[in-house]
Backbone as CSV, one residue per row, in Angstrom:
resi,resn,N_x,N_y,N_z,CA_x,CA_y,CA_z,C_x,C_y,C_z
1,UNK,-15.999,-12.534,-32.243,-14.656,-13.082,-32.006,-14.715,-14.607,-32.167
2,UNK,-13.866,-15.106,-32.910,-13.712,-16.711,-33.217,-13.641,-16.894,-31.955
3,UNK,-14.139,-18.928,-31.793,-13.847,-19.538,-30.978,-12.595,-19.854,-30.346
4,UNK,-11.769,-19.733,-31.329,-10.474,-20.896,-31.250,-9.474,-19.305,-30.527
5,UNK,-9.724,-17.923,-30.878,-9.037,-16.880,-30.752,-8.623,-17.163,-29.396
6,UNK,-7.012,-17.230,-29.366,-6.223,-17.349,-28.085,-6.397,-16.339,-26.898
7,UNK,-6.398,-14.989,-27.322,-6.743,-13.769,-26.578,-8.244,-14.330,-25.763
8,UNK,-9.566,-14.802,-26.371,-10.222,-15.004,-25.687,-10.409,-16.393,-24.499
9,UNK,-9.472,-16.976,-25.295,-9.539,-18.689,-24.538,-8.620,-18.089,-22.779
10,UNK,-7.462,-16.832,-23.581,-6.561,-16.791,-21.939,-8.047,-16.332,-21.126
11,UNK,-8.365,-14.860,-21.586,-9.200,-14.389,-20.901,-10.473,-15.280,-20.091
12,UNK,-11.172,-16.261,-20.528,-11.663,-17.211,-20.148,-10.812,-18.005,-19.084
13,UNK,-9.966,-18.646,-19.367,-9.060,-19.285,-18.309,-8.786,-18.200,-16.997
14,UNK,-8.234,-17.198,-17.452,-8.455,-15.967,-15.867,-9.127,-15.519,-15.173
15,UNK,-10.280,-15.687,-16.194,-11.950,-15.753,-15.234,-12.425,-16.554,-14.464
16,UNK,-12.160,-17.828,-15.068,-12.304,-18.950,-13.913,-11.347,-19.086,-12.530
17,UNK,-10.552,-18.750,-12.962,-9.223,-18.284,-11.772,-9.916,-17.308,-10.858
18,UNK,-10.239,-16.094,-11.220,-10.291,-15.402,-10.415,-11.634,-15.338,-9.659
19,UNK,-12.810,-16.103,-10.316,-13.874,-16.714,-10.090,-13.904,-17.240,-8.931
20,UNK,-12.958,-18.482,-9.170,-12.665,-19.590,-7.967,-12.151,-19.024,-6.963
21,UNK,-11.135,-17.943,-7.092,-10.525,-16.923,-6.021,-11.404,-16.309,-5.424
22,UNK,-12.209,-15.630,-6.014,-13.187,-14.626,-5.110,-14.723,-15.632,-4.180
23,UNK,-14.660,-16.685,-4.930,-16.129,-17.245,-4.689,-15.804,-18.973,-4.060
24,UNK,-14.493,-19.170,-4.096,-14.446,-20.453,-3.309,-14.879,-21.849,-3.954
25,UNK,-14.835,-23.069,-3.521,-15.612,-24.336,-4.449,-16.939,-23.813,-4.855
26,UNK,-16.730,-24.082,-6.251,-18.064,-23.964,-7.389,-18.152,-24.941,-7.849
27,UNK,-19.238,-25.166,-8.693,-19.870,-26.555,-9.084,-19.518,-26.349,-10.246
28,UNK,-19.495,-27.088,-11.667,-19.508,-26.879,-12.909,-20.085,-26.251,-13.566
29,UNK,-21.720,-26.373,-13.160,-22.916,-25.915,-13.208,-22.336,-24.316,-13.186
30,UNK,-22.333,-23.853,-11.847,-22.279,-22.382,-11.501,-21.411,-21.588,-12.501
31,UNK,-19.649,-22.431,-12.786,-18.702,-21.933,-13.611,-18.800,-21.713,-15.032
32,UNK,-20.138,-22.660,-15.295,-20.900,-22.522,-16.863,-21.936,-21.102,-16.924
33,UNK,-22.641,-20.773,-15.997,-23.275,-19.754,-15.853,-22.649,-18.797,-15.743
34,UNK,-21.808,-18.822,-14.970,-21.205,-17.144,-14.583,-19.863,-17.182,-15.940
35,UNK,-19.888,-17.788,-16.872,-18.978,-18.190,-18.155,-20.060,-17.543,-18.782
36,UNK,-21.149,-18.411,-18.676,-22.210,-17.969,-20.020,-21.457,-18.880,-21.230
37,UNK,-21.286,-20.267,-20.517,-20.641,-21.088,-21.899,-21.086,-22.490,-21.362
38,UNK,-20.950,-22.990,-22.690,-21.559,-24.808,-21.830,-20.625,-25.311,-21.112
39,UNK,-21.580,-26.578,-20.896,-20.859,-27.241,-19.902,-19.514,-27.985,-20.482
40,UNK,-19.650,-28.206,-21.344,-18.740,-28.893,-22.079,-17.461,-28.155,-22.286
41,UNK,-17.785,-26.715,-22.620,-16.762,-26.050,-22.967,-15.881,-25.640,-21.857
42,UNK,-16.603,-25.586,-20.499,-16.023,-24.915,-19.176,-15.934,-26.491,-18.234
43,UNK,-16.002,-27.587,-18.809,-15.356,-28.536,-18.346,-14.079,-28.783,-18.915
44,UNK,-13.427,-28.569,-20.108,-12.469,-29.210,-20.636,-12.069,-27.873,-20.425
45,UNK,-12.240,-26.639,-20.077,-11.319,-25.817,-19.196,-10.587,-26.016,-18.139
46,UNK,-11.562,-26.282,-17.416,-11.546,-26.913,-15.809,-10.433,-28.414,-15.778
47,UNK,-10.451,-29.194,-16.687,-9.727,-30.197,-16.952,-8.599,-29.594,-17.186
48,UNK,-8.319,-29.082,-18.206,-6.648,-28.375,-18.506,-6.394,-27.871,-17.133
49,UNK,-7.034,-26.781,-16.363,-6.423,-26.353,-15.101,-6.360,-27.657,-14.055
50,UNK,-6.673,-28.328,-14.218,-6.826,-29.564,-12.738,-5.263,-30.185,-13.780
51,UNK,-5.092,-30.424,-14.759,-4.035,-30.957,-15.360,-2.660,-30.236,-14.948
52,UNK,-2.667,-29.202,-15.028,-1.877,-27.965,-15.196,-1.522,-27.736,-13.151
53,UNK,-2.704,-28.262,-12.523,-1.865,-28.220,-11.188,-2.613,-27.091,-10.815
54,UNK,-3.301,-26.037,-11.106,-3.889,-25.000,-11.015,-5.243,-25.231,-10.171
55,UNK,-6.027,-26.075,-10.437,-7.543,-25.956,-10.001,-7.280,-27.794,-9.517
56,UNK,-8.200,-28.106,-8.315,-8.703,-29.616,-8.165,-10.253,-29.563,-8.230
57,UNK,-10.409,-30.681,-7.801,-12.146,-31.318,-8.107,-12.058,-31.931,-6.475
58,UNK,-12.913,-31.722,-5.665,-13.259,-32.725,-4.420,-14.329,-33.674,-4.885
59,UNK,-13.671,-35.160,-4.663,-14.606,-35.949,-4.763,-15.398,-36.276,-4.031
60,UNK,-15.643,-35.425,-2.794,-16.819,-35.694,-2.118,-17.757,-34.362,-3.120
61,UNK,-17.674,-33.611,-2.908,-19.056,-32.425,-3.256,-18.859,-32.606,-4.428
62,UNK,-17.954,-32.816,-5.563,-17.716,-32.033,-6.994,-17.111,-31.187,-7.563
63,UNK,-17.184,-30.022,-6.063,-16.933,-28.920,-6.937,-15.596,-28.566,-7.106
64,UNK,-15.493,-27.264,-7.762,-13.667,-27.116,-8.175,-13.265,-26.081,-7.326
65,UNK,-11.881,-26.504,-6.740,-10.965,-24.409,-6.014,-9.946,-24.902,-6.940
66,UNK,-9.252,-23.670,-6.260,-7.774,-23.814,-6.386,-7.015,-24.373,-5.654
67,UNK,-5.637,-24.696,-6.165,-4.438,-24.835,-5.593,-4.035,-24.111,-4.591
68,UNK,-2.917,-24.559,-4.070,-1.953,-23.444,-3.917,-1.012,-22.850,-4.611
69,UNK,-0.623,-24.015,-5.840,0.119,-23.280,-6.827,0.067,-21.724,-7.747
70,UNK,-0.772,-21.096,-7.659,-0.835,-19.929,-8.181,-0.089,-19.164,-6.702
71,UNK,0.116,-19.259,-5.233,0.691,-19.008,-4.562,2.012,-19.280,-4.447
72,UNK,2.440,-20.140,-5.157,3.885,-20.469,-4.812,4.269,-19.781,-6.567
73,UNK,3.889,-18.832,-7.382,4.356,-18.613,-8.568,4.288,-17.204,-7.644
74,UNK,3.070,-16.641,-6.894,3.073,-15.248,-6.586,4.269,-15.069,-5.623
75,UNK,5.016,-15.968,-4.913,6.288,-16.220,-3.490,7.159,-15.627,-4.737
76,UNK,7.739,-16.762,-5.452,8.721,-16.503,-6.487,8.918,-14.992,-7.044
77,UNK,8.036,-14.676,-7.867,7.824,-13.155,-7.602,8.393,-12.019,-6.901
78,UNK,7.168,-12.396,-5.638,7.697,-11.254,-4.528,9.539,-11.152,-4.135
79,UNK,9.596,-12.851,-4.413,10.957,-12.623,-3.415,11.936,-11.888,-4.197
80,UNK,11.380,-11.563,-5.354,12.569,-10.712,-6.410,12.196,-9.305,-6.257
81,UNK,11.057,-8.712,-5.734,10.630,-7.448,-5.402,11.440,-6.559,-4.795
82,UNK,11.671,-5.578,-5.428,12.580,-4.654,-4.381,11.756,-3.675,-4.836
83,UNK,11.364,-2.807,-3.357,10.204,-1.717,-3.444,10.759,-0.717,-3.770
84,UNK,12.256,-0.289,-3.435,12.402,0.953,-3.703,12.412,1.575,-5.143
85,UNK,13.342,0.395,-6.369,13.297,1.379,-7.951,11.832,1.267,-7.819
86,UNK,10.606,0.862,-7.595,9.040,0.926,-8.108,8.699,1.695,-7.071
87,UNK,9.158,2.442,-5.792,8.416,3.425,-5.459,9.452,4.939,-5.486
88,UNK,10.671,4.676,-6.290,11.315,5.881,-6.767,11.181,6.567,-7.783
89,UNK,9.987,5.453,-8.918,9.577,6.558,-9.894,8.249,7.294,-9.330
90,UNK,7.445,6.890,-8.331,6.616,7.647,-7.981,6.796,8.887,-7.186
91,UNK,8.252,8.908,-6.227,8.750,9.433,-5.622,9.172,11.176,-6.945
92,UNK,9.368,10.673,-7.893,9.788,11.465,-8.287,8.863,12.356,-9.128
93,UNK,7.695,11.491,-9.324,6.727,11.992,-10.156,6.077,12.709,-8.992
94,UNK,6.210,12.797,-7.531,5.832,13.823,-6.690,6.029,14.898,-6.629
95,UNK,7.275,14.559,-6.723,8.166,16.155,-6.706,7.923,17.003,-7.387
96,UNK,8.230,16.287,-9.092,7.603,17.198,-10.406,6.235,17.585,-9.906
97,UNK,5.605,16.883,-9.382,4.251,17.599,-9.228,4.369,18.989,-8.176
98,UNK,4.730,18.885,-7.054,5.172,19.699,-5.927,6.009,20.441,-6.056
99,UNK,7.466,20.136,-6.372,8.499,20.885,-6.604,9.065,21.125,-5.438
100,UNK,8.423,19.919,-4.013,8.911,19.486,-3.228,9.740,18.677,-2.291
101,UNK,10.580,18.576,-1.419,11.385,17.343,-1.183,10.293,16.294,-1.104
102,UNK,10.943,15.020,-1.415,9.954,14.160,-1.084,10.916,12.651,-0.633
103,UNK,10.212,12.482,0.632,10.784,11.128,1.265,10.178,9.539,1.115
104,UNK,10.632,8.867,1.204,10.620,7.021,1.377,11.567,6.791,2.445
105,UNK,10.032,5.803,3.611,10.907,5.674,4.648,10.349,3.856,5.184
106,UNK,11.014,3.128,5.834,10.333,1.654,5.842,10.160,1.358,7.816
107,UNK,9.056,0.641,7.869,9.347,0.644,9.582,10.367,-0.271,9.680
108,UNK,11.469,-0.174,10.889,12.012,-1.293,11.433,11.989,-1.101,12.291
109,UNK,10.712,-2.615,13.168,10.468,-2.139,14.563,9.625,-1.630,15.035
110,UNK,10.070,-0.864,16.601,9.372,0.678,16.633,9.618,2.070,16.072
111,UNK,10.732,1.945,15.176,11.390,2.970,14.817,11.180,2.623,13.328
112,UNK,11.246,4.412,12.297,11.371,4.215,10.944,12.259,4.778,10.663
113,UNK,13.184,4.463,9.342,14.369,4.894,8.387,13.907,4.947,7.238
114,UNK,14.763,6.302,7.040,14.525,7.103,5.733,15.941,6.319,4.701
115,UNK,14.768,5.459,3.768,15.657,5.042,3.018,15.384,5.125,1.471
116,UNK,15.032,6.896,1.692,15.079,7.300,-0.042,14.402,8.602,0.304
117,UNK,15.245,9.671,-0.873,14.571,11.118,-0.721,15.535,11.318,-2.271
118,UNK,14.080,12.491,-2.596,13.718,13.223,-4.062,14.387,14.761,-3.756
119,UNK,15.463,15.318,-3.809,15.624,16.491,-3.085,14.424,17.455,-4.562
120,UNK,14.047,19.074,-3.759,12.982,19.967,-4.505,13.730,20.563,-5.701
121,UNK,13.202,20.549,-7.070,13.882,20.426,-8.083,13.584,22.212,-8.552
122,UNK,12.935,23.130,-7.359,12.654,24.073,-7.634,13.178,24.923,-6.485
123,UNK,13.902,24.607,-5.364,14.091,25.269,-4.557,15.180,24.982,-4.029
124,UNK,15.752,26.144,-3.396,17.354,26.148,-3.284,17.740,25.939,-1.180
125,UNK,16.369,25.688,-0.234,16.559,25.513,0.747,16.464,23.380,0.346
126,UNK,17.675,23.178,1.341,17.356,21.637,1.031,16.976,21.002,2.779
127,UNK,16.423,19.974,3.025,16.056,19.079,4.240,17.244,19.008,4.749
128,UNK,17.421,18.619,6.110,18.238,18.285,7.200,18.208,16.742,6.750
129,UNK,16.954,16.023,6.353,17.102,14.947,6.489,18.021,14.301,5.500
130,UNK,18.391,12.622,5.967,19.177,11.858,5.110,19.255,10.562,4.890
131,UNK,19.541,9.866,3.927,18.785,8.382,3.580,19.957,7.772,4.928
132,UNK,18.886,6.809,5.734,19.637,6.411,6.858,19.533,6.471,8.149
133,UNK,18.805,8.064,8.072,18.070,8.091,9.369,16.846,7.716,10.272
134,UNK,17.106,7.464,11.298,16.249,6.783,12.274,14.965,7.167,13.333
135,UNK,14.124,7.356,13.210,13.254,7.941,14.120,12.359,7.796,14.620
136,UNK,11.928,7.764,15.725,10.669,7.420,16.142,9.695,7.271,15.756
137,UNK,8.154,6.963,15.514,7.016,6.773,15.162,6.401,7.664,15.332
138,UNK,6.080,8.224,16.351,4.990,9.242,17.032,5.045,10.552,16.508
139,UNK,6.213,10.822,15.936,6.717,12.434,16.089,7.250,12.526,14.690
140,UNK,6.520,11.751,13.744,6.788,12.102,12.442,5.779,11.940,11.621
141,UNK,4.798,12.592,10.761,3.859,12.153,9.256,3.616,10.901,8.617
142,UNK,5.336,10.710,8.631,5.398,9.337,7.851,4.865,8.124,8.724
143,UNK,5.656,8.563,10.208,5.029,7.333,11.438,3.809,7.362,11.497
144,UNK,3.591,8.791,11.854,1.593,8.741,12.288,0.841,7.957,11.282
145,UNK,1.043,8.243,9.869,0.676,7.585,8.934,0.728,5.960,8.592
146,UNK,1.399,5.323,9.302,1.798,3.379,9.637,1.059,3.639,10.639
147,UNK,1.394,4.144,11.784,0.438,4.148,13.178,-1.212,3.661,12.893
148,UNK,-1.401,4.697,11.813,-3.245,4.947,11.652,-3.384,3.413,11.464
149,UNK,-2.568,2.599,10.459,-2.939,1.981,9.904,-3.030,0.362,10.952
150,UNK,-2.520,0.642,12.252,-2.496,-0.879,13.290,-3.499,-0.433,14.036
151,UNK,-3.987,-2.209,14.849,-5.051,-1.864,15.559,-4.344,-1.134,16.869
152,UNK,-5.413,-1.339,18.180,-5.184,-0.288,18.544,-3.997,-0.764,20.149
153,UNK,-3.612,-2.317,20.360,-3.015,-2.978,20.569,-1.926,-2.610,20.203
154,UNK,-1.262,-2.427,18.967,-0.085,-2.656,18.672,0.424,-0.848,18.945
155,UNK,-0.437,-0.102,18.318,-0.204,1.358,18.624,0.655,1.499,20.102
156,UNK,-0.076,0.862,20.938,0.211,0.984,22.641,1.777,0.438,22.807
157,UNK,1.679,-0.821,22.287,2.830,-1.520,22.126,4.401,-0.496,21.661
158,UNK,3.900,-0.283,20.344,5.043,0.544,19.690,5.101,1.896,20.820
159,UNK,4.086,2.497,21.129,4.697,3.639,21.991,4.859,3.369,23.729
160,UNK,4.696,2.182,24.304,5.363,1.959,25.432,6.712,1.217,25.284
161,UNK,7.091,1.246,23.754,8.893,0.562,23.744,9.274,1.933,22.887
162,UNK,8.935,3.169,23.224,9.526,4.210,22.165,10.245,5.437,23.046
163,UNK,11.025,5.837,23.041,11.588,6.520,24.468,10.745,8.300,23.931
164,UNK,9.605,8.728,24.540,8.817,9.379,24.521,9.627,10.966,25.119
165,UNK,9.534,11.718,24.130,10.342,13.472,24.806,9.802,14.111,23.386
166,UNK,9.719,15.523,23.713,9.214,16.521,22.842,10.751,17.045,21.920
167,UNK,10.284,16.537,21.038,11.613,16.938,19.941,11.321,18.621,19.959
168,UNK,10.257,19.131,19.704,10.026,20.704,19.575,8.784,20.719,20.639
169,UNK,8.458,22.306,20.651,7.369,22.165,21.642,6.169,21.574,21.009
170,UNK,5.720,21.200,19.717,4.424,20.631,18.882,4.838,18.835,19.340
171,UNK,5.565,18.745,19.706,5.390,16.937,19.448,4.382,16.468,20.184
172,UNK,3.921,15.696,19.595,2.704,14.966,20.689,3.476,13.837,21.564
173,UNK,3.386,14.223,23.062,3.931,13.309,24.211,2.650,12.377,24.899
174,UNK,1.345,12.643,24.564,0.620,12.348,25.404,-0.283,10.961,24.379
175,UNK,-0.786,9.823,24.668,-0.836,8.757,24.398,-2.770,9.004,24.004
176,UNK,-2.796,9.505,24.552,-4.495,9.905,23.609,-4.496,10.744,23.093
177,UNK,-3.894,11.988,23.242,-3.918,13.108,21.812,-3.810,12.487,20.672
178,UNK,-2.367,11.392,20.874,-1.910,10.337,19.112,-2.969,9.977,18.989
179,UNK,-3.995,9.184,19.731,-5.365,8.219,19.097,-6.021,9.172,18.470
180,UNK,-5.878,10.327,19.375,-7.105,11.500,18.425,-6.142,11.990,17.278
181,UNK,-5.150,12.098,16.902,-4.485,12.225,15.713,-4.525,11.243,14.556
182,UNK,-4.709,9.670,15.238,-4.253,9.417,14.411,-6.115,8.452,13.281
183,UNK,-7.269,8.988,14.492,-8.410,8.666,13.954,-8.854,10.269,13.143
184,UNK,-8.403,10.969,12.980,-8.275,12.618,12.121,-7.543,12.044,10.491
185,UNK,-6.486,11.184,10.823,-5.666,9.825,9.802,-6.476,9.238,8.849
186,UNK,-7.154,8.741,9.792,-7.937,7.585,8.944,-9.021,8.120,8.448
187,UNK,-9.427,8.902,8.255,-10.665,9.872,7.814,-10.468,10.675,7.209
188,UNK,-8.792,10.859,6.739,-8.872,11.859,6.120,-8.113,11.421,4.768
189,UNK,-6.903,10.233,5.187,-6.286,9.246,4.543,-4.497,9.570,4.036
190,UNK,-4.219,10.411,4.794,-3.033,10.881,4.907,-3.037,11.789,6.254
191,UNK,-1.669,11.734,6.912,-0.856,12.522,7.911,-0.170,13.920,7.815
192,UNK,-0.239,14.243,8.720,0.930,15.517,8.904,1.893,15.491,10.153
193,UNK,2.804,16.343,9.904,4.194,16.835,11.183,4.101,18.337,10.403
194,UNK,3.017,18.720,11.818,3.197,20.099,12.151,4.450,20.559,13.245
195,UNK,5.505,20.922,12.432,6.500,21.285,13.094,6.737,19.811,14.405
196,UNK,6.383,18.821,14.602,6.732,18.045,15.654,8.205,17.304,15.515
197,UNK,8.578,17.221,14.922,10.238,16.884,14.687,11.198,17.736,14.116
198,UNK,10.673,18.529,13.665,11.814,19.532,13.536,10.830,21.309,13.312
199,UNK,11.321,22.066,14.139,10.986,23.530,13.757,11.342,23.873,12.276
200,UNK,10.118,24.549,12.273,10.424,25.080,10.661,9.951,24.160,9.445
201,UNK,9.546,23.422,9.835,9.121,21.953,8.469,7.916,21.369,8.685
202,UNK,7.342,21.553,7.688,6.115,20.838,7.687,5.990,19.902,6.824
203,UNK,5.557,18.601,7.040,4.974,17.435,5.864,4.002,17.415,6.340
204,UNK,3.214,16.523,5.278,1.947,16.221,4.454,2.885,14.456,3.654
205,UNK,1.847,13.019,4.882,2.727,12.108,4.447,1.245,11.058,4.523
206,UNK,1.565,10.153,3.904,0.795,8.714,3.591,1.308,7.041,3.247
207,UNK,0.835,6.222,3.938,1.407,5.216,4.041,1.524,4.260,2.599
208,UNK,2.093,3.073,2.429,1.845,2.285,0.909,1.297,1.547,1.632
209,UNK,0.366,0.634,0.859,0.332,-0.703,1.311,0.683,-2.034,0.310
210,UNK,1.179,-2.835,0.910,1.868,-3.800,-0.332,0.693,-5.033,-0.086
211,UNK,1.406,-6.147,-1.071,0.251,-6.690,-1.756,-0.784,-7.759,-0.623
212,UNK,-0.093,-7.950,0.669,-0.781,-8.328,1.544,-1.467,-7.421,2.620
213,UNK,-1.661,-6.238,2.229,-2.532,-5.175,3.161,-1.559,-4.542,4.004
214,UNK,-0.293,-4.587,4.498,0.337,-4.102,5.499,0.875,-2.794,4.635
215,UNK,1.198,-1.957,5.769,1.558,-0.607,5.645,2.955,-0.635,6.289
216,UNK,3.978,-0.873,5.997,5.219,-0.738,6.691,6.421,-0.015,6.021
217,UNK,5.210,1.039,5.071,6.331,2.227,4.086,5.465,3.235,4.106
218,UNK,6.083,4.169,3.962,5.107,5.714,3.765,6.274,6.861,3.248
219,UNK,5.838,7.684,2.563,5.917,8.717,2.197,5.732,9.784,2.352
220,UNK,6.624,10.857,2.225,6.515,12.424,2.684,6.396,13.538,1.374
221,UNK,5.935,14.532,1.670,6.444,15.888,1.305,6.477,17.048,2.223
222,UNK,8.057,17.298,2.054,8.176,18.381,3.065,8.951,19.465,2.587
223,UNK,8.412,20.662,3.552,8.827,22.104,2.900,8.636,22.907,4.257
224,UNK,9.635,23.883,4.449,9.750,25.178,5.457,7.974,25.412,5.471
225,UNK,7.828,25.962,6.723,6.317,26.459,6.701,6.119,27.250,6.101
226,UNK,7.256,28.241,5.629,6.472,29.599,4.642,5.905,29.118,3.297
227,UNK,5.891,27.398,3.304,5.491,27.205,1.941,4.016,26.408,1.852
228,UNK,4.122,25.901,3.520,3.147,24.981,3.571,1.980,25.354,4.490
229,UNK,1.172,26.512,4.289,0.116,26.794,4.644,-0.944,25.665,4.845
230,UNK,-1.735,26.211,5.432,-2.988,24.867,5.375,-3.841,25.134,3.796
231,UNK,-3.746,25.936,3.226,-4.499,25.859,1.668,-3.102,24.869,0.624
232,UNK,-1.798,25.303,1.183,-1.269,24.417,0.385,-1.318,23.459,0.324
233,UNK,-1.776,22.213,1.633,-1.795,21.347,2.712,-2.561,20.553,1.232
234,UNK,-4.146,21.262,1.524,-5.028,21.114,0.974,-4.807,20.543,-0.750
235,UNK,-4.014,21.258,-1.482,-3.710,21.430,-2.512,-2.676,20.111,-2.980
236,UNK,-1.925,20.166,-2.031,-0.731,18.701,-1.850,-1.466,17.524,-2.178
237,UNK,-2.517,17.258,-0.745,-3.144,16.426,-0.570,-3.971,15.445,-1.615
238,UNK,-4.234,15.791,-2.419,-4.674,15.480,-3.484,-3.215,14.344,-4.578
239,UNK,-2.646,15.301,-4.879,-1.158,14.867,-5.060,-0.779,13.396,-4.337
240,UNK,-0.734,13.502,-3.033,-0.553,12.402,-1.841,-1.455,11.571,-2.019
241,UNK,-2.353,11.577,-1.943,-3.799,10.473,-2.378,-3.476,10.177,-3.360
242,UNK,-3.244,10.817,-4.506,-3.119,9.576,-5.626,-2.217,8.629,-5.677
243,UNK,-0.869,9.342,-4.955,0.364,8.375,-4.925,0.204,7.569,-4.236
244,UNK,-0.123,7.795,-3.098,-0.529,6.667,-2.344,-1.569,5.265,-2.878
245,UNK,-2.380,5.701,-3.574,-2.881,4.946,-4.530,-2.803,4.017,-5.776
246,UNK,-2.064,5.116,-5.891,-1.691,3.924,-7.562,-0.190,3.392,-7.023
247,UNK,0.497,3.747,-6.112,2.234,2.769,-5.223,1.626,1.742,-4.989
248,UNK,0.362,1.665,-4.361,-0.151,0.861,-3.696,-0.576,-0.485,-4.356
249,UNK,-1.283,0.234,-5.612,-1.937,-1.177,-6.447,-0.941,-1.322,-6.975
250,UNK,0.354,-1.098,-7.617,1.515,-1.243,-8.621,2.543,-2.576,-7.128
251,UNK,1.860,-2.174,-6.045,2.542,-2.919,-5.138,2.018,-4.322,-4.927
252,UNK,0.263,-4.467,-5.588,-0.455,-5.638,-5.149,-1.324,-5.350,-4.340
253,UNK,-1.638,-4.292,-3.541,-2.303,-4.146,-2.892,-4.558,-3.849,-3.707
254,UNK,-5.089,-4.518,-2.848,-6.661,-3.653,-4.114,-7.161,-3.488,-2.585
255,UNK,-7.544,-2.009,-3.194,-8.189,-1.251,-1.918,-9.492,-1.700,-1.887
256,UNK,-10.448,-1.972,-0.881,-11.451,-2.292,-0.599,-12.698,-1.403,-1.260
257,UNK,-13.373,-2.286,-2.193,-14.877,-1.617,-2.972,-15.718,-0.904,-1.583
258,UNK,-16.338,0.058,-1.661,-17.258,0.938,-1.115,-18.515,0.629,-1.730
């Protein structure tokens, strides 16, 4: 590949970016090595970005970070973000997969609202539920699923401001059964509502996370129990993991290397 080839000069320039991002003040030295280019060439890089407002130089040590300006281009951005058309095509690519209802719901609060549903494009029983509604945390898939995701402080918090009663006889009322529910959560990487908010319905739900790590959206699929055995559970689940996955990075979020 030529020198001068633009495709490689961006790619070079994003490396050093993301270089400086992951690894903090570097020396010239270091940014030439981990380049695998001279010094010369990854200085008058480094110059265009210190020009450009992008990268500085400390004149005490030498070495180069960043700005904050690549932060105030990522603000601009976000503030035009609206999650729901980018998590309604995933919403829907659930369904086709399932042929199940499928929900979008956001926390406000201690309480979450359902503010988006896929009705089942194969079945003629439809949900009670409706974009709008309001519900507790504890006693739903979608909640347990945000729940998993706070420490263990805030959990306490949200359910000593949550007015606590058994919607059916399955709801969990008791404040350590949820911990043991909701560490079954995190190990497994999606939720369920076995019948706990409404008789007769079962989901299989998982949280998003957007591009600063928080979880304050999640997702359902739900169906009458005659549909949702625990092998179907099983079968879903898979389905749910990926969505949850790729909403997630399409949101900004990068899940942590293993």
């Amino acid at each position: 590949m030529p020198e001068n080839n633009p495709i490689q000069s961006a790619e070079r320039i994003f490396h050093v970016l993301e270089f400086l991002a992951e690894s903090g003040p570097t020396s010239l030295t270091e940014l030439s090595e981990e380049l695998r280019l001279s010094k010369s060439t990854t200085h008058r890089m480094l110059l265009s970005l210190c020009m450009m407002g992008y990268v500085r130089k400390d004149d005490v040590s030498g070495k180069y970070e960043l700005t904050f300006k690549l932060l105030e281009i990522a603000g601009r951005v976000l503030e035009r973000v609206d999650i729901l058309p980018i998590a309604h095509r995933y919403l829907e690519q659930l369904m086709r997969q399932t042929h199940e209802t499928v929900h979008f719901v956001q926390r406000d609060g201690n309480s979450l609202v359902y503010v988006d549903k896929v009705e089942s494009d194969a079945n003629s029983i439809r949900m009670v539920s409706r974009i709008g509604l309001r519900l507790p945390m504890f006693c739903t898939g979608v909640g347990k699923a945000m729940l998993a995701e706070m420490p263990l402080n805030q959990v306490e918090e949200i359910w000593n401001h949550s007015s606590i009663r058994a919607y059916t006889q399955h709801t969990i009322t008791n404040l350590d059964q949820l911990l043991l529910e909701l560490e079954w959560i995190r190990s497994h990487g999606y939720a369920l509502d076995n019948e706990e908010n409404e008789l007769g319905v079962r989901c299989i739900a998982a949280c998003v996370h957007d591009f600063s790590g928080k979880a304050n959206n999640a997702f359902s699929v739900s169906a009458p129990i005659s549909r949702m055995s625990d092998d179907r559970i099983r079968e879903l689940s898979a389905f749910v993991l990926n969505t949850k996955k790729e909403l997630s990075r399409e949101l900004g979020y990068r899940f942590p290397s293993r």
